[in-house]
PAROZA-912517 format. One record per atom (N, C-alpha, C): z, x, y. Coordinates in pm, whole numbers, padded with zeros to 5 digits, always signed. Example, Ala and Ser with C-alpha at 12.3 -4.5 7.8 and 13.67 -1.06 7.14 Angstrom:
BEGIN
+00780+01319-00569
+00780+01230-00450
+00780+01320-00330
+00708+01285-00225
+00714+01367-00106
+00787+01290+00003
This chain:
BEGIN
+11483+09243+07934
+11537+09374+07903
+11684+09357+07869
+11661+09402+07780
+11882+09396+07697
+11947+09455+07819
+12082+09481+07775
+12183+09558+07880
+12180+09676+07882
+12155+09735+07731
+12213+09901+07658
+12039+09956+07706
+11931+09844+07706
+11813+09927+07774
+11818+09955+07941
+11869+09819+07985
+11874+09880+08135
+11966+09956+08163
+12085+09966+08097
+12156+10116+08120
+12098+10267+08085
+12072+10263+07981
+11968+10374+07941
+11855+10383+08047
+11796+10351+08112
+11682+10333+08205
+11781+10383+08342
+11853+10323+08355
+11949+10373+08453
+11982+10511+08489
+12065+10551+08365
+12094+10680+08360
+11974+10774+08380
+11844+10745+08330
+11739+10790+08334
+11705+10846+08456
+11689+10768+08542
+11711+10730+08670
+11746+10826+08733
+11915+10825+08723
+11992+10897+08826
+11956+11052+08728
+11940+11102+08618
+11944+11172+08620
+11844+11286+08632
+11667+11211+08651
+11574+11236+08746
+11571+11268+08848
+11677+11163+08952
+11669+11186+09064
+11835+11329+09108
+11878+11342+09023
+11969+11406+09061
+11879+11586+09045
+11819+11573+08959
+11739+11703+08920
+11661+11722+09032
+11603+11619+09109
+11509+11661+09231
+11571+11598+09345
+11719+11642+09349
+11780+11560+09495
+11725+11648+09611
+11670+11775+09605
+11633+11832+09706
+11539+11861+09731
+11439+11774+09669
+11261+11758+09693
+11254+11654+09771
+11162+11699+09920
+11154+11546+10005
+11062+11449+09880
+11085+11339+09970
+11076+11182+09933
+10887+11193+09944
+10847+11131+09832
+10690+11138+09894
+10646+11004+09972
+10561+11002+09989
+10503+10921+10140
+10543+10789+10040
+10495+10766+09833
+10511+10641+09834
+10617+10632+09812
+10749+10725+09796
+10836+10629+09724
+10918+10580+09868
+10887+10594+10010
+10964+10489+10125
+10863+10367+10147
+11006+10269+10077
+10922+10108+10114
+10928+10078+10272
+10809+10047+10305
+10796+09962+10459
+10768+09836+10443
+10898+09764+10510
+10898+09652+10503
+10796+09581+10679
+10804+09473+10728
+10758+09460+10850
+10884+09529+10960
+11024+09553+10943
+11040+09655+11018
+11008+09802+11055
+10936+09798+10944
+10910+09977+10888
+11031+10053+10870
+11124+10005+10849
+11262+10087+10785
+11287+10190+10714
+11378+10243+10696
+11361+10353+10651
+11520+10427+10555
+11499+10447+10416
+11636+10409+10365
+11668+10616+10361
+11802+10631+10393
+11869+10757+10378
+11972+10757+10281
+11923+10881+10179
+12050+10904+10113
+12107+10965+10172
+12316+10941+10158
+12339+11048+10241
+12485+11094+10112
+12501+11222+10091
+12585+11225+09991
+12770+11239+10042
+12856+11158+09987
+12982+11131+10017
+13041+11153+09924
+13186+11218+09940
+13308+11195+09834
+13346+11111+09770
+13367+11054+09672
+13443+10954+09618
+13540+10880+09707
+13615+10969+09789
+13749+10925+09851
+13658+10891+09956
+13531+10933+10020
+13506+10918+10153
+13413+10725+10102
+13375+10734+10022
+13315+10639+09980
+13406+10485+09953
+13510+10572+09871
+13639+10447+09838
+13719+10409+10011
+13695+10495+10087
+13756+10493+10257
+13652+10378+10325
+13550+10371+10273
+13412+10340+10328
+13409+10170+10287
+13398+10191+10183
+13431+10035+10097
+13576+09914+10162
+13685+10001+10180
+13794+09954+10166
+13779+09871+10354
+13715+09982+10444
+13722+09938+10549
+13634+09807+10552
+13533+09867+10493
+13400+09704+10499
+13458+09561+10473
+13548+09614+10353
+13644+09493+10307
+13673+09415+10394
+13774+09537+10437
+13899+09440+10538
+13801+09401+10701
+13671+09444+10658
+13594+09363+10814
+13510+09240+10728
+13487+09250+10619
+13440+09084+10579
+13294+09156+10576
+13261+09240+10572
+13111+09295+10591
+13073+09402+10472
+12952+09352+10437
+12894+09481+10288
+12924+09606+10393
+12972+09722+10288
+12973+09855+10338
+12845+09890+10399
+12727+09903+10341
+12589+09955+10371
+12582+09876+10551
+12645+09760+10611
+12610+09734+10708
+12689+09812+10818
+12860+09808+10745
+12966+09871+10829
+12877+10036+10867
+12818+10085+10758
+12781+10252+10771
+12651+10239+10879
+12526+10128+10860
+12451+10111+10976
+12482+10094+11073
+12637+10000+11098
+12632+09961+11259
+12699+10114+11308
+12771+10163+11224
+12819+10342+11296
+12696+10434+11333
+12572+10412+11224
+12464+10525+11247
+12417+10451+11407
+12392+10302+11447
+12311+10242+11544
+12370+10302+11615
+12539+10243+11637
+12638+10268+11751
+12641+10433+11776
+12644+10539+11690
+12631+10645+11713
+12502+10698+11797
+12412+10657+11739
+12250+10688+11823
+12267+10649+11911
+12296+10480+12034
+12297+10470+12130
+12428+10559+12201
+12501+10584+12184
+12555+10679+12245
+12518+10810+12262
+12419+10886+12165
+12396+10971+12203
+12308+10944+12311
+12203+10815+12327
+12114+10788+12442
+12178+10735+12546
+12265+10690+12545
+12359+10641+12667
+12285+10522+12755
+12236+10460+12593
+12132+10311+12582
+12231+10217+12495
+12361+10167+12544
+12448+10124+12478
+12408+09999+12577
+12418+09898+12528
+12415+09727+12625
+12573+09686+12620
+12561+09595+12737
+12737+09533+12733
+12790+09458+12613
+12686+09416+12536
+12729+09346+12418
+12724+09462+12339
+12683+09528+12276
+12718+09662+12225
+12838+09764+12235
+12873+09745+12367
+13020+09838+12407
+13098+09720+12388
+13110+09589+12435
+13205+09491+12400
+13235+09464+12236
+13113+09511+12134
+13119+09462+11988
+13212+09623+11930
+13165+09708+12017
+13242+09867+11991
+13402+09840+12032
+13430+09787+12108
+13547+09782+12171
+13647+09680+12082
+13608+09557+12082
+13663+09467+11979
+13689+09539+11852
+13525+09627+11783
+13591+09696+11640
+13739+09782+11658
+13706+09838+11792
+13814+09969+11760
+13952+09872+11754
+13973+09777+11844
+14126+09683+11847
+14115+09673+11718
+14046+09609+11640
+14058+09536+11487
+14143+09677+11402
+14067+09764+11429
+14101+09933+11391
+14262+09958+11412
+14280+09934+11537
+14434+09996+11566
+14504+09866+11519
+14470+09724+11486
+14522+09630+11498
+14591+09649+11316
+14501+09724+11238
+14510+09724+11082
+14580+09854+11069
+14578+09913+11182
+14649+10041+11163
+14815+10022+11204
+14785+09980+11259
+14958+09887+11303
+15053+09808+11175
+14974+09778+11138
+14998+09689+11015
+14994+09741+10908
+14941+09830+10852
+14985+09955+10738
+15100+10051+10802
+15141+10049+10902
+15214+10148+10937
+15345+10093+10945
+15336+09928+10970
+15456+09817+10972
+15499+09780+10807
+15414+09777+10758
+15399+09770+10607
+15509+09887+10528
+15453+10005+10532
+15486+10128+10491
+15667+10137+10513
């Protein structure tokens, strides 16, 4: 497939799915893998997205994982099923957090 077709196919795409962003998902279009996973769109700002990216960066980690380990870390807290390696991996992020926040602020 050329480039100018898979772009065209592309656009196609999003602009299908933008026409039915508010029709649930039917049973086939969620792939189950052997986790049985389960993918969420979730819609963001540009700025919240470019905020999103920039942090993943500066942790060395794809965004899509930085946004999972917040949805995990968020759920076990609401269950108050957090493990010591879990609050110790929460605790380390937040230092890294104030540690980069220190440092844009020393910067500035």
């Amino acid at each position: 497939m050329k480039k100018r077709e898979l772009e065209e196919l592309v656009d196609e795409e999003a602009a299908a799915s933008e026409a039915n962003r508010d029709q649930p998902l039917s049973d086939s279009a969620v792939r189950r893998g052997q986790s049985r996973s389960v993918v969420y769109s979730v819609r963001l700002t540009p700025e919240q997205t470019e905020e999103i990216q920039r942090i993943a960066e500066e942790a060395g980690i794809p965004a899509s994982a930085l946004v999972r380990d917040w949805v995990v870390e968020g759920l076990a807290a609401e269950r108050g099923t957090g493990t010591l390696g879990s609050l110790v991996d929460t605790l380390a992020r937040d230092v890294d957090k104030i540690r980069r926040s220190i440092s844009r602020r020393e910067a500035s």
